[in-house]
VOVEX-110533 format. One record per atom (N, C-alpha, C): residue number from 1; atom name; x, y, z. Coordinates in nm, 2 decimals. Example, Ala and Ser with C-alpha at 12.3 -4.5 7.8 and 13.67 -1.06 7.14 Angstrom:
REM residues 2
+-----+-------+--------+--------+--------+
: num : atomo :     c1 :     c2 :     c3 :
+-----+-------+--------+--------+--------+
:   1 :     N :   1.32 :  -0.57 :   0.78 :
:   1 :    CA :   1.23 :  -0.45 :   0.78 :
:   1 :     C :   1.32 :  -0.33 :   0.78 :
:   2 :     N :   1.28 :  -0.22 :   0.71 :
:   2 :    CA :   1.37 :  -0.11 :   0.71 :
:   2 :     C :   1.29 :   0.00 :   0.79 :
+-----+-------+--------+--------+--------+
REM end
This chain:
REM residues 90
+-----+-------+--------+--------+--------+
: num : atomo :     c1 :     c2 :     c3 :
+-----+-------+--------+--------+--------+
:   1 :     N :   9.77 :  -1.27 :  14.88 :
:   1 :    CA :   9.64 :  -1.23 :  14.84 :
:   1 :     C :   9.62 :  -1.08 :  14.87 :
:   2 :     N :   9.54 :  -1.00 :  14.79 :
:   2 :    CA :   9.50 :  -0.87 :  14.80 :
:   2 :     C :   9.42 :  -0.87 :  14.90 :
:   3 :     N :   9.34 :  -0.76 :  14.95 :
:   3 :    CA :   9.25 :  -0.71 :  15.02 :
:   3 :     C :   9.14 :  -0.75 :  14.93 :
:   4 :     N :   9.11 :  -0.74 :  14.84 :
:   4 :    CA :   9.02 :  -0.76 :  14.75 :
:   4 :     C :   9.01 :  -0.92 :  14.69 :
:   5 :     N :   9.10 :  -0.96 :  14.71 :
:   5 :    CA :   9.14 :  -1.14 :  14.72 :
:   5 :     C :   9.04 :  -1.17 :  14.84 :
:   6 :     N :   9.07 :  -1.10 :  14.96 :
:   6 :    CA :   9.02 :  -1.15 :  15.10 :
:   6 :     C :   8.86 :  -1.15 :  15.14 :
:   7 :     N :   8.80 :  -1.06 :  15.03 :
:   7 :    CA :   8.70 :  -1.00 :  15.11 :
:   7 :     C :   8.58 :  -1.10 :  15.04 :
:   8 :     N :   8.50 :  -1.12 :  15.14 :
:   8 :    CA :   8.40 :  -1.26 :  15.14 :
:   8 :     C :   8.27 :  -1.20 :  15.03 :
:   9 :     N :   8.24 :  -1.31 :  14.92 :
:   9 :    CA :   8.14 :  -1.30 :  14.85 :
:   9 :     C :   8.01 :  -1.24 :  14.91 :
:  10 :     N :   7.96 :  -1.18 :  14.76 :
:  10 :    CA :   7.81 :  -1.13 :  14.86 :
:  10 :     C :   7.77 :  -1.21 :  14.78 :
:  11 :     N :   7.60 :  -1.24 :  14.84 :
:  11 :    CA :   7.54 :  -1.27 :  14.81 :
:  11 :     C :   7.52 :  -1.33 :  14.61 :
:  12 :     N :   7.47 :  -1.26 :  14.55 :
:  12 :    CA :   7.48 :  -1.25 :  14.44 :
:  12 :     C :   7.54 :  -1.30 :  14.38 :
:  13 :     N :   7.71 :  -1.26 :  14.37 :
:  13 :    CA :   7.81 :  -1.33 :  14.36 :
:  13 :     C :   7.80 :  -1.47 :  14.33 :
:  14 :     N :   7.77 :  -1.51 :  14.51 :
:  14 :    CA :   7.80 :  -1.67 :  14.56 :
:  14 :     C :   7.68 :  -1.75 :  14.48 :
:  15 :     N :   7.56 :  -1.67 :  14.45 :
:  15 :    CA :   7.44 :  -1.75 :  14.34 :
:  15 :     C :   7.45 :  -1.77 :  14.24 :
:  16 :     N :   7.58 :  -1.64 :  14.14 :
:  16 :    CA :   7.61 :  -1.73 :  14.06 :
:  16 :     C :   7.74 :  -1.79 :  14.03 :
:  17 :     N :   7.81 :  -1.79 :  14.14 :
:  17 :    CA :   7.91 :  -1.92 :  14.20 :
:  17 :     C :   7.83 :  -2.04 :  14.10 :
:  18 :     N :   7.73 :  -2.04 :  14.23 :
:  18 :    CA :   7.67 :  -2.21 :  14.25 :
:  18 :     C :   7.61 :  -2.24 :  14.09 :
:  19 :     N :   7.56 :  -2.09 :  14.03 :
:  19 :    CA :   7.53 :  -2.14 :  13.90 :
:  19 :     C :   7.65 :  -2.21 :  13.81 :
:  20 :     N :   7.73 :  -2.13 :  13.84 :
:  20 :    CA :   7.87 :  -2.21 :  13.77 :
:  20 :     C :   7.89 :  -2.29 :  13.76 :
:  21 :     N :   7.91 :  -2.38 :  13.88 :
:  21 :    CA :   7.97 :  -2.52 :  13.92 :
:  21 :     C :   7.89 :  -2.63 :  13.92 :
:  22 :     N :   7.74 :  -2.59 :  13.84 :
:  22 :    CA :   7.69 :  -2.73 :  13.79 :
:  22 :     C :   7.75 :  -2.78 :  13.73 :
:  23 :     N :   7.77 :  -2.94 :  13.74 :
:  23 :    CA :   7.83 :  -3.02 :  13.61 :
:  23 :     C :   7.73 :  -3.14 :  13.59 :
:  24 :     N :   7.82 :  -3.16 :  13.48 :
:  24 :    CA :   7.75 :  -3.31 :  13.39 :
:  24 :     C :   7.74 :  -3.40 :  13.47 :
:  25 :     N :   7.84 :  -3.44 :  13.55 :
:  25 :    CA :   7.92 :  -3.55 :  13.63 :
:  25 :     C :   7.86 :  -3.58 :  13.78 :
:  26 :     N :   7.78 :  -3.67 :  13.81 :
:  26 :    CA :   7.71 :  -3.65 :  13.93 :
:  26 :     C :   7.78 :  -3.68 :  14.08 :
:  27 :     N :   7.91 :  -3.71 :  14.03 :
:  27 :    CA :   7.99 :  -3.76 :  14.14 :
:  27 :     C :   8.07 :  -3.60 :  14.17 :
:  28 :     N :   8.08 :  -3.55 :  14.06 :
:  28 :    CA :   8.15 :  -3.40 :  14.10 :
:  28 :     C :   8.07 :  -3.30 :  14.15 :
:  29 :     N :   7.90 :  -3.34 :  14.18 :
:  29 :    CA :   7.83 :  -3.22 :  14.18 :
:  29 :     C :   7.80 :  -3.29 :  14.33 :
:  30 :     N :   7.84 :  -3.37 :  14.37 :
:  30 :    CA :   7.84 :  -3.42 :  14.55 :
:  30 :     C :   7.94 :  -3.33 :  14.61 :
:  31 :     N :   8.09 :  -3.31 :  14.52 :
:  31 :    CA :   8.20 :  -3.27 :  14.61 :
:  31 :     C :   8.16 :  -3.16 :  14.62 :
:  32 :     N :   8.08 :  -3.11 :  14.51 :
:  32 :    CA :   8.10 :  -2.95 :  14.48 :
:  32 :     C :   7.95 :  -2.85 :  14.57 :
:  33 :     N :   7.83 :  -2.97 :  14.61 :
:  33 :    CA :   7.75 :  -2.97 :  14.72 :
:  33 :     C :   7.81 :  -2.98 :  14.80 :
:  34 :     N :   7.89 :  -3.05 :  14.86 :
:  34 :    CA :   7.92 :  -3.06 :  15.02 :
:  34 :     C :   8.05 :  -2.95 :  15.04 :
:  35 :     N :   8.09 :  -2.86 :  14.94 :
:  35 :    CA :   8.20 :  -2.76 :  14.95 :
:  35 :     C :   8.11 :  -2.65 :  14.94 :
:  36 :     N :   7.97 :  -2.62 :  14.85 :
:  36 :    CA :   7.91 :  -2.53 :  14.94 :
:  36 :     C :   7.82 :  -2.50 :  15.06 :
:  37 :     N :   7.85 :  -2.64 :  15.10 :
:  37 :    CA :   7.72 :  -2.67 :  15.23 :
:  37 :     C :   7.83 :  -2.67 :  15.33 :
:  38 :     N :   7.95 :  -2.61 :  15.33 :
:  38 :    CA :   8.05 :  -2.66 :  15.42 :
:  38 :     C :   8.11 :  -2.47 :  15.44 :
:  39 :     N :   8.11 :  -2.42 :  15.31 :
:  39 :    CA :   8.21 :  -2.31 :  15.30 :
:  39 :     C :   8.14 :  -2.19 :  15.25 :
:  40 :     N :   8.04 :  -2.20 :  15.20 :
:  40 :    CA :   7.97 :  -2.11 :  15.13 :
:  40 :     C :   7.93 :  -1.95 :  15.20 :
:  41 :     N :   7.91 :  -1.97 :  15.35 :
:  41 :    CA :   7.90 :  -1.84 :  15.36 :
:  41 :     C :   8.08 :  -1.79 :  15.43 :
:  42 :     N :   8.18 :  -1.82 :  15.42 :
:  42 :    CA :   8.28 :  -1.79 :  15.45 :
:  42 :     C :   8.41 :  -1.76 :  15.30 :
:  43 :     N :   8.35 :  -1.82 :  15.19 :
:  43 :    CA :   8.37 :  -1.79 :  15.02 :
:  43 :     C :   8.44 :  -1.67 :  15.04 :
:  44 :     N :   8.55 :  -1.64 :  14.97 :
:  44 :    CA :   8.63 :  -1.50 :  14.92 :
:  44 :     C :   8.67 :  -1.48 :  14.81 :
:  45 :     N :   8.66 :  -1.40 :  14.77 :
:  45 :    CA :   8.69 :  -1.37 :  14.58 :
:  45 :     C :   8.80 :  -1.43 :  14.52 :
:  46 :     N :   8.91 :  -1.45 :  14.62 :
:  46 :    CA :   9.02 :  -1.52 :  14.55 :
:  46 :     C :   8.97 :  -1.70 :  14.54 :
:  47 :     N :   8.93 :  -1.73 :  14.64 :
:  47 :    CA :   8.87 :  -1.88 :  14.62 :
:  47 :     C :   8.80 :  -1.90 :  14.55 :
:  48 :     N :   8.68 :  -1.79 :  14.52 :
:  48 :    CA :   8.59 :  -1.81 :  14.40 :
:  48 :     C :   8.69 :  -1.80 :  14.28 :
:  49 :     N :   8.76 :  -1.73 :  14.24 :
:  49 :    CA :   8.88 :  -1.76 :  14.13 :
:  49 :     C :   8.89 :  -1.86 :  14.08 :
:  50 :     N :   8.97 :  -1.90 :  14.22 :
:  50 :    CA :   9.05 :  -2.05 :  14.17 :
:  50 :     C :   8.89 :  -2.17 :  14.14 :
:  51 :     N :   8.80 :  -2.15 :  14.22 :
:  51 :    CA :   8.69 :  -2.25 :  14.17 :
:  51 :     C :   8.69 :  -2.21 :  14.04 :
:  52 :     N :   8.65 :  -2.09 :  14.03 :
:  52 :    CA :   8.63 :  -2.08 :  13.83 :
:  52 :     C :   8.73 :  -2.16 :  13.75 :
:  53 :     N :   8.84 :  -2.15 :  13.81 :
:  53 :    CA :   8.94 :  -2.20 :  13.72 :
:  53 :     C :   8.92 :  -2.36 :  13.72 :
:  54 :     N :   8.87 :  -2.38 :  13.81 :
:  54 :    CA :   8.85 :  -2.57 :  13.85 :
:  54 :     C :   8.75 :  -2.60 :  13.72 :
:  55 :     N :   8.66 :  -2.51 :  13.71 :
:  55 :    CA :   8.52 :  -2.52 :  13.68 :
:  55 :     C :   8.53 :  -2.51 :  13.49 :
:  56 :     N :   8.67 :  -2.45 :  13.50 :
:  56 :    CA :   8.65 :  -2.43 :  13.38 :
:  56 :     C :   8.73 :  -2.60 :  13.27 :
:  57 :     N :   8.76 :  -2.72 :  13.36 :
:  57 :    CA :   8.81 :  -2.81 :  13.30 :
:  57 :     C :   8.71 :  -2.90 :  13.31 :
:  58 :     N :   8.70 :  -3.03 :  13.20 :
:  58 :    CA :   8.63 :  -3.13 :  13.19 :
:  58 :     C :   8.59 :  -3.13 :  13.29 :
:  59 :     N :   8.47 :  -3.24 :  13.29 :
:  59 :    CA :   8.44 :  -3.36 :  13.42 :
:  59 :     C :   8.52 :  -3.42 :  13.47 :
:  60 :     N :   8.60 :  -3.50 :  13.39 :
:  60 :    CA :   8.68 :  -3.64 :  13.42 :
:  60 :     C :   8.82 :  -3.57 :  13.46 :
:  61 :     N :   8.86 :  -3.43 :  13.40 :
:  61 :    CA :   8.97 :  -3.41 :  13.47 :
:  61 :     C :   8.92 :  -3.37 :  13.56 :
:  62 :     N :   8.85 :  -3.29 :  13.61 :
:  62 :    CA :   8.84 :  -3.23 :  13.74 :
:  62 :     C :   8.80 :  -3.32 :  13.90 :
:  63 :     N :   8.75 :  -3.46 :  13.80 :
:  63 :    CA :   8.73 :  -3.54 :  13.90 :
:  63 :     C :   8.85 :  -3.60 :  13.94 :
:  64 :     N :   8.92 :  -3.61 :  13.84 :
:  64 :    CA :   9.11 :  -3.66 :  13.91 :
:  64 :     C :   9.12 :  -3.59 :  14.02 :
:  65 :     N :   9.16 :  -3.50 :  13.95 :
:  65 :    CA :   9.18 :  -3.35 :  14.10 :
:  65 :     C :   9.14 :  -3.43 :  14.21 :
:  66 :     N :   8.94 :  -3.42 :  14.21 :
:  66 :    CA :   8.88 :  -3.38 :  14.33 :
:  66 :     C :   8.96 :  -3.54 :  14.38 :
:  67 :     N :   8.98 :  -3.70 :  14.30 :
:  67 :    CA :   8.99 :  -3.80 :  14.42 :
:  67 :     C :   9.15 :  -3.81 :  14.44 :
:  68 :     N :   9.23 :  -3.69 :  14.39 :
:  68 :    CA :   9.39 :  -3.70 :  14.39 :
:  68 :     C :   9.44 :  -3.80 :  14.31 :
:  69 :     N :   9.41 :  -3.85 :  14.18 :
:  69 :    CA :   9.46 :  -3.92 :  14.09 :
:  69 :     C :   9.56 :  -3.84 :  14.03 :
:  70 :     N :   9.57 :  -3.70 :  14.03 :
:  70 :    CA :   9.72 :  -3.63 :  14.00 :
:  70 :     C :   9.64 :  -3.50 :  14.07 :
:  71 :     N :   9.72 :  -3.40 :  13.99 :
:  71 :    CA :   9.75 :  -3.26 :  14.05 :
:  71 :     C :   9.75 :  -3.17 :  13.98 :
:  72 :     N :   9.73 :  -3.06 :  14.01 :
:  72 :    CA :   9.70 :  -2.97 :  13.93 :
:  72 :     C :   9.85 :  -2.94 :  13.81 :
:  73 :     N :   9.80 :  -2.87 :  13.68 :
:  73 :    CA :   9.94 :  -2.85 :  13.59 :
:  73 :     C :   9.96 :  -2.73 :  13.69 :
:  74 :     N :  10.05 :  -2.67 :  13.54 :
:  74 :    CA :  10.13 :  -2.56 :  13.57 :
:  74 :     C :  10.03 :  -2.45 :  13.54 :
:  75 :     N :   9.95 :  -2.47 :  13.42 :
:  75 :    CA :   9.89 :  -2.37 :  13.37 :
:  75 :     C :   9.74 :  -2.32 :  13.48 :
:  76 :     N :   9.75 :  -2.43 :  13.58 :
:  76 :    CA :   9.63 :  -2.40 :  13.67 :
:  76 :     C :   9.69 :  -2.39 :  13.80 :
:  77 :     N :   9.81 :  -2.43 :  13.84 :
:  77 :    CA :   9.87 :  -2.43 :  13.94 :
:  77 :     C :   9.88 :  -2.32 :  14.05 :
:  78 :     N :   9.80 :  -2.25 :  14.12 :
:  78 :    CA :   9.84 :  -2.13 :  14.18 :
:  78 :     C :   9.76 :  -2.13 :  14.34 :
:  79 :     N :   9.76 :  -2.08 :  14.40 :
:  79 :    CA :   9.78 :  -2.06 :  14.54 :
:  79 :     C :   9.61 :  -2.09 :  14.54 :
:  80 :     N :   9.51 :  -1.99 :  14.51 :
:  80 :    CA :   9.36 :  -2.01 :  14.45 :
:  80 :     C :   9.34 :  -2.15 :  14.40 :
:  81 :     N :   9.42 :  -2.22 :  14.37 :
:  81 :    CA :   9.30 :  -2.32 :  14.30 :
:  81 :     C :   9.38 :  -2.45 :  14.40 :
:  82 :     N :   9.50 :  -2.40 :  14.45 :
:  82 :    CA :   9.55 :  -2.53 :  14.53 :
:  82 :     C :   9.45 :  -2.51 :  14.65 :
:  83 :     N :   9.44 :  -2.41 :  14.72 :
:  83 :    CA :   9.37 :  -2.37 :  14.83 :
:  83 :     C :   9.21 :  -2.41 :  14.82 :
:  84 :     N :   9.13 :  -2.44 :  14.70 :
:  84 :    CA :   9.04 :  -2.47 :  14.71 :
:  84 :     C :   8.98 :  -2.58 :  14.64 :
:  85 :     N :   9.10 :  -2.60 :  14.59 :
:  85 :    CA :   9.10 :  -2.77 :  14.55 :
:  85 :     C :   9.11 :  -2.89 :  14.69 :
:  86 :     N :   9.18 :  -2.81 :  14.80 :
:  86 :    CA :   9.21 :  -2.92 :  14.90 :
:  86 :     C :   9.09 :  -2.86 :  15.03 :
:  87 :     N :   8.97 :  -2.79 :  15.00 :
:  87 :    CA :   8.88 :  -2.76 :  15.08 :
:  87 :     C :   8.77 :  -2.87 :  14.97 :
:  88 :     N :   8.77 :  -2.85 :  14.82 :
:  88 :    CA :   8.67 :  -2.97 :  14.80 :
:  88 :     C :   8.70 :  -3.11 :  14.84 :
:  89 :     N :   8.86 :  -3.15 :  14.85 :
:  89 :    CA :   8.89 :  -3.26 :  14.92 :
:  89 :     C :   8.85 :  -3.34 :  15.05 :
:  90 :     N :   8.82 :  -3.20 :  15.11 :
:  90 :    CA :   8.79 :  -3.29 :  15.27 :
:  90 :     C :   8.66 :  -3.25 :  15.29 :
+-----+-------+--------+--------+--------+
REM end
């Protein structure tokens, strides 16, 4: 990760994070509540990345993800989305 990977969201940012990561799916918008009620003020630009990238697939796949019914492909596979794929997990 860069320096600029590292460095913790401001504010702003992190608001419209959370606008982001509404979904359809009300079982995904628990994991995705309790991952910013858990991490939200400790959030880094690289981890907001990889959430974008989470954010940017279906409901139903992203809910595989969140209950480990498979794993991420190749085309999403990267250090960012593993790393904050296994922070919405726990």
């Amino acid at each position: 990760m860069t320096v600029m990977e590292d460095a913790l969201l401001d504010e702003r940012a992190l608001s419209k994070l959370r606008w982001r990561c509404r979904r359809g799916l009300l079982e995904n918008d628990l994991f995705i509540e309790r991952f910013f009620a858990k991490y939200a003020s400790s959030l880094t630009v690289g981890q907001a990345e990889g959430l974008n990238v989470l954010m940017d697939l279906a409901d139903n796949d992203l809910m595989d993800l969140l209950l480990r019914r498979r794993e991420p492909e190749d085309d999403i596979n990267t250090t960012e989305v593993r790393q904050v794929l296994e922070m919405l997990r726990t």
